[in-house]
C-alpha atoms as one frame of an Amber mdcrd trajectory, in Angstrom:
protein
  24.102 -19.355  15.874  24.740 -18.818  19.575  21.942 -17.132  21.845  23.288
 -13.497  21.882  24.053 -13.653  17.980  20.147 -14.822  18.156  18.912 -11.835
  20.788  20.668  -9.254  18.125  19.034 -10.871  15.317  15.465 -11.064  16.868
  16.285  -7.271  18.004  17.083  -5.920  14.514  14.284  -7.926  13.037  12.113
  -6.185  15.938  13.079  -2.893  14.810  12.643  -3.229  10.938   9.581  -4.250
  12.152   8.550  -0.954  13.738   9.917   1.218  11.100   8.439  -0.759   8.251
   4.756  -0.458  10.454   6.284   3.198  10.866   6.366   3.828   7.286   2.643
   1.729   5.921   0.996   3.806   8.710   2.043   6.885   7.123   1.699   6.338
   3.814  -1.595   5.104   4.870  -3.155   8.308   6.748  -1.072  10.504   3.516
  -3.669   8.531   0.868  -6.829   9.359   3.475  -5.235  12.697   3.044  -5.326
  12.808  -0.650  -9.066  11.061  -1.149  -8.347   7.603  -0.523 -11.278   7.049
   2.384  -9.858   4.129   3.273  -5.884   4.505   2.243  -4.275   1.606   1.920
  -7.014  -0.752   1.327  -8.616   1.838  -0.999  -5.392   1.926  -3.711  -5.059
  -2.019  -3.638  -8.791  -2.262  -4.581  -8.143  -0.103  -7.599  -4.686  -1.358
  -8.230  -6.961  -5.290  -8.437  -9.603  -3.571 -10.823  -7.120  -2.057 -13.182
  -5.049  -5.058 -13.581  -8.246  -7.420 -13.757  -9.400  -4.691 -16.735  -6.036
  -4.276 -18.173  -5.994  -8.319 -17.999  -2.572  -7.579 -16.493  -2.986 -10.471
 -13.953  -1.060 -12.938 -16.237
């Protein structure tokens, strides 16, 4: 892969970066929203407790 083929790749990566940040930041403040104090981290605790319960971790 030659160096500009290399710039546009690091550039696209660069900017799925920001949307992907983009997007988990707003999907995180939309859970605060909806009663999840601490969004993100909130619904992965539960999502760990109901597959530890469910003994879905297999």
């Amino acid at each position: 892969m030659d160096k500009k083929a290399q710039e546009q790749k690091v550039a696209y990566l660069e900017f799925v970066n920001d949307q992907l940040l983009s997007e988990i930041q707003y999907i995180d403040r939309l859970l605060k929203i909806i009663g999840f104090p601490d969004g993100l981290e909130t619904i992965k605790s539960a999502a760990l407790e109901v597959i530890e319960e469910e003994g879905l971790n297999d």
